[in-house]
N, C-alpha and C positions, 0 to 999 in steps of 0.2 A: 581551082588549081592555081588561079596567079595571086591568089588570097595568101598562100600557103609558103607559094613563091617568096612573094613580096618579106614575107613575114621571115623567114629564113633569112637572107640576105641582107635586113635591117641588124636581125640578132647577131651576122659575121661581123654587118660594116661598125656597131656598139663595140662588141668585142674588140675587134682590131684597135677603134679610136679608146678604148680604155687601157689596152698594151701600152702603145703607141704616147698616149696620157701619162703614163705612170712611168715614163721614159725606161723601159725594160726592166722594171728594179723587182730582181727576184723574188725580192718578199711577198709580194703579191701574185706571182706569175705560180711562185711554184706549189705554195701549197694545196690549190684547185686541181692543179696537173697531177699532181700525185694520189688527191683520193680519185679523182677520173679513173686515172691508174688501176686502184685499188680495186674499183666499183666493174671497170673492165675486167679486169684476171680475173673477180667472182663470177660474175657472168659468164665468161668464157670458159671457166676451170672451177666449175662448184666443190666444196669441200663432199667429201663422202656421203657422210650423211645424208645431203642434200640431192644426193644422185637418185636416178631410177637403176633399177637391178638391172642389169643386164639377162634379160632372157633368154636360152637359148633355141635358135631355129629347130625344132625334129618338123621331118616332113611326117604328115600321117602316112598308115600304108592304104592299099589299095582297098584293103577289106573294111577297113576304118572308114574311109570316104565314101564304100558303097551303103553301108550304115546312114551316113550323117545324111546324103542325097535321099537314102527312101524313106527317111525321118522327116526330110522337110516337104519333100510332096503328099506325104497324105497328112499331115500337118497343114498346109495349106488351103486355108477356106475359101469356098467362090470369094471369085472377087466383087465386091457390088460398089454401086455410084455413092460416093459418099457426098450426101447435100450439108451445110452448116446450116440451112434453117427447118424450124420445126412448126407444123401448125397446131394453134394453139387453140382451143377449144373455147370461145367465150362464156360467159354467164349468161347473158339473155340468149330466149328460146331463138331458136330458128325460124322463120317467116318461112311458111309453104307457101304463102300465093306466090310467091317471085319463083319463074322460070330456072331451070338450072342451065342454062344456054339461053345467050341474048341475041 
C-alpha cells in the first residue's frame, strides 16, 4: 500500500515541478488538459453505439415464478463432496503380500 502511495505522490510532485518548470506557458499545459477532457466526457458520456440497451424491468408473475422454483428443485442433483484429485491406477501389478492396514 505505501508502494502505491509513494508512487502517486512522486507522479503529482513531477507534475507540479514540470508546470511550475515550464513557467505556466499554455502551450504545453493545454493541450494534455483537453484530450483528458476528451478521454473523460467518452468515458463518462459513451457515444450510442457504444452504449448497453437499456432493458426493461417486467416483474414475472406469480405463476411464472412457481414454474421457474419447481424447475430448479427437481432439476437439482444430490449434492456430493467434490475432491480435485484422482487416483490413478499404475502399470506395475499390485503386491498381495503387503497388508492393506499397517
Amino acid at each position: 500500500m505505501k508502494k502505491e502511495f509513494m508512487i502517486f505522490w512522486i507522479t503529482i510532485g513531477l507534475a507540479v515541478f514540470g508546470i511550475v518548470g515550464g513557467g505556466f506557458n499554455l502551450g504545453y499545459i493545454l493541450p494534455p488538459l483537453i484530450v483528458f477532457g476528451v478521454v473523460f466526457l467518452l468515458y463518462k458520456f459513451p457515444p450510442k453505439k457504444y452504449r448497453r440497451p437499456a432493458t426493461p424491468k417486467v416483474k414475472p408473475s406469480a405463476r411464472t415464478m412457481a414454474k421457474v422454483n419447481a424447475e430448479r428443485r427437481q432439476s437439482t442433483p444430490e449434492k456430493r463432496k467434490h475432491y480435485p484429485f484422482q487416483v490413478i491406477e499404475g502399470q506395475k501389478g499390485k503386491n498381495d503380500d503387503t497388508p492393506k492396514y499397517h
